[in-house]
N, C-alpha and C positions, 0 to 999 in steps of 0.2 A: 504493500500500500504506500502510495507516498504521500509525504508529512503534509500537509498544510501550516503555509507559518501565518502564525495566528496576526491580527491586525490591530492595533487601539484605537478605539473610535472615539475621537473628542465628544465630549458632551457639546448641545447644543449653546452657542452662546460662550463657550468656554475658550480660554488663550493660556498662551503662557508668560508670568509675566515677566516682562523686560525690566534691567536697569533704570530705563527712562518711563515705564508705571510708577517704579516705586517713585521718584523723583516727582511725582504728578500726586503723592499721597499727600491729603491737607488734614487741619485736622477741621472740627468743627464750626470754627468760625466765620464769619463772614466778613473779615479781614480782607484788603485787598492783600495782590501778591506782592513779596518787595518789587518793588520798581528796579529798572536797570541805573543804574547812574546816571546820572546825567551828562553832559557835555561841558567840557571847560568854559565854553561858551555863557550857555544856560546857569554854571553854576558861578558866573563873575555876574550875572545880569540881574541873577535872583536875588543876591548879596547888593548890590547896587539899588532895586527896587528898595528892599529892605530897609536899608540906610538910610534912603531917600524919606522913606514913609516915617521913619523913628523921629525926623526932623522937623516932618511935618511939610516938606515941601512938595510942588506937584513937578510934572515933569518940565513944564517950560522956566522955572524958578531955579530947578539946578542944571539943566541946560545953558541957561544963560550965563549963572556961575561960574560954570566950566569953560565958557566959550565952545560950548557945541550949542548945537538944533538941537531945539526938540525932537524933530524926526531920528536924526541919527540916535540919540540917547534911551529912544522908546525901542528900537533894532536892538542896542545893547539891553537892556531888560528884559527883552524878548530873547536873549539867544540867536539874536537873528545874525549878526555878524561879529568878526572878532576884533575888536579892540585894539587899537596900534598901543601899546608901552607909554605914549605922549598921553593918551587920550586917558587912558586908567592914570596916569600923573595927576592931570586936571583935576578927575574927578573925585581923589582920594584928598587933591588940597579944601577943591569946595564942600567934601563932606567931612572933612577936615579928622579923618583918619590916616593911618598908615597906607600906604599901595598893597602890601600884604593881607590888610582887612580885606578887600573885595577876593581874595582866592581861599577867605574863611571856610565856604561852602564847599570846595572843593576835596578837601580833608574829611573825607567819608568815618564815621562813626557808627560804633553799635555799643549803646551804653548796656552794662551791666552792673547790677549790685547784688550782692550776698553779706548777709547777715547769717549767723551763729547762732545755734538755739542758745536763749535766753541773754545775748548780748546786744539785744534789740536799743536802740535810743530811746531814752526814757523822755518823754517830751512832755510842755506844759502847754495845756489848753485850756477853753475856754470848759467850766466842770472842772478840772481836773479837784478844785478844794471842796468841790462834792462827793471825794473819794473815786473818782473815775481815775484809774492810770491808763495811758496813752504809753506802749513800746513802736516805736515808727521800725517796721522791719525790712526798709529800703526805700529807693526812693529814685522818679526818673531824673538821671543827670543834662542832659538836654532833649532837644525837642519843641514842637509846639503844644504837648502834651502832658501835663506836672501829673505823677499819680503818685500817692502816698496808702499806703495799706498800713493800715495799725493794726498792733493785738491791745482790743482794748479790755480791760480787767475790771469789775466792779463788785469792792471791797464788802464783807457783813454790815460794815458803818455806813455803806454810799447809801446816798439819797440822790431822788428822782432829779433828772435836768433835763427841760424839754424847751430850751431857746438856741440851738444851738439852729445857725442860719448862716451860711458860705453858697458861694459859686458853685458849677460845676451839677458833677451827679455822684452820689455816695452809692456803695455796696454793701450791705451787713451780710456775716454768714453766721448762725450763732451755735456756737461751741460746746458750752457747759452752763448750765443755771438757766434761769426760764424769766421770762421780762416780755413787758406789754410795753409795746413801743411807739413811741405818737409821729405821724406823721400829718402835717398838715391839721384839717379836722377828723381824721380816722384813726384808731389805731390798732395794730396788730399783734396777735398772744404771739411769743417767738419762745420758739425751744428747741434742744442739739438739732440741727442739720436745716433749720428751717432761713429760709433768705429772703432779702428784703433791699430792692432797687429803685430807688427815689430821688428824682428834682431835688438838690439839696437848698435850691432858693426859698423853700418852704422851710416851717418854726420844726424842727422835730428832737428827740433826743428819747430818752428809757422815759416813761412815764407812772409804769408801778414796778418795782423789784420783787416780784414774784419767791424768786428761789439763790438765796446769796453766800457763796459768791458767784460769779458769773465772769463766762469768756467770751469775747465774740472778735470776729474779724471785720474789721471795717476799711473798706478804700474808698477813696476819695479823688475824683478824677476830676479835672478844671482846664479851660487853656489858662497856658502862660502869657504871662506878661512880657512884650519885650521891654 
């Protein structure tokens, strides 16, 4: 008899996956993807805008400064063309920075912080003499994006604070101990694993202390300020 050699039959639908699958794995989020870098160009124009705008001037104000057009100086903001060495001289005297400030941008970063269990920054806030401790457990070092994530603690002696009012949007996740928490005009029973994301322009903070002491994680996200 002769053999038959036996065949695999992919499943329907089925691949194998490649390198560049895995490289296409995200996680959850609806983050965009990094970006490619930018252009030397683009990243001396964006730095230019930037500066421009901190000063408060529009573009025909420090055009004129410079002794450029407005036209040409809007091309540089835009990435649209490259800049002769004279011209970024100009415009470093009338924004009255270094020539090295407008290639700020260019000097790509990826900030990271790590903190130690339990060597968290002990920080004072608004509460904190109501027995709330604040450990700040990192913190973003640049960006247009300030986020600060506390472990915050609340002592058998804390008592309720519910004025706490900032920018931005806050996060609680809560930890250990059980607390009614006021947001706004509502508020909500919170206990281990239960979370709570809210406008933080509104009045809120712990409103009854339930079960003490207590842990929760709190971040707090804002733009920065330039």
């Amino acid at each position: 008899m002769k053999s038959r050699s036996k065949q695999t039959k992919a499943c329907p639908g089925s691949k194998r996956r490649t390198e560049s699958d895995d490289a296409d794995l995200r996680t959850g989020s609806l983050a965009p993807h990094v970006l490619t870098p930018p252009t030397l160009e683009a990243s001396i124009g964006a730095e230019v805008r930037r500066l421009r705008k901190s000063l408060d001037l529009t573009v025909a104000e420090l055009g004129l400064a410079a002794g450029i057009s407005a036209g040409m100086l809007s091309k540089i903001e835009n990435g649209a063309i490259s800049p002769s060495l004279s011209t970024l001289e100009a415009l470093s005297r009338a924004l009255n920075v270094p020539i090295s400030r407008l290639f700020a941008e260019t000097e790509e970063r990826r900030d990271c912080s790590f903190v130690k269990a339990g060597s968290g920054v002990r920080i004072d806030r608004r509460g904190t003499k109501a027995g709330h401790l604040y450990d700040l457990l990192g913190h973003s070092l640049a960006g247009e994006i300030a986020v600060e994530p506390y472990l915050i603690t609340l002592s058998k002696n804390a008592v309720p604070y519910t004025n706490f009012r900032h920018g931005g949007v806050e996060f609680i996740y809560m930890l250990s101990g059980k607390v009614r928490y006021l947001h706004s005009d509502r508020s909500y029973l919170m206990e281990p694993g239960d979370a709570l994301f809210f406008d933080a322009a509104a009045r809120h903070g712990p409103e009854e202390l339930i079960d003490t002491p207590m842990q929760y994680l709190s971040i707090i996200i804002y733009p920065r300020r330039d």
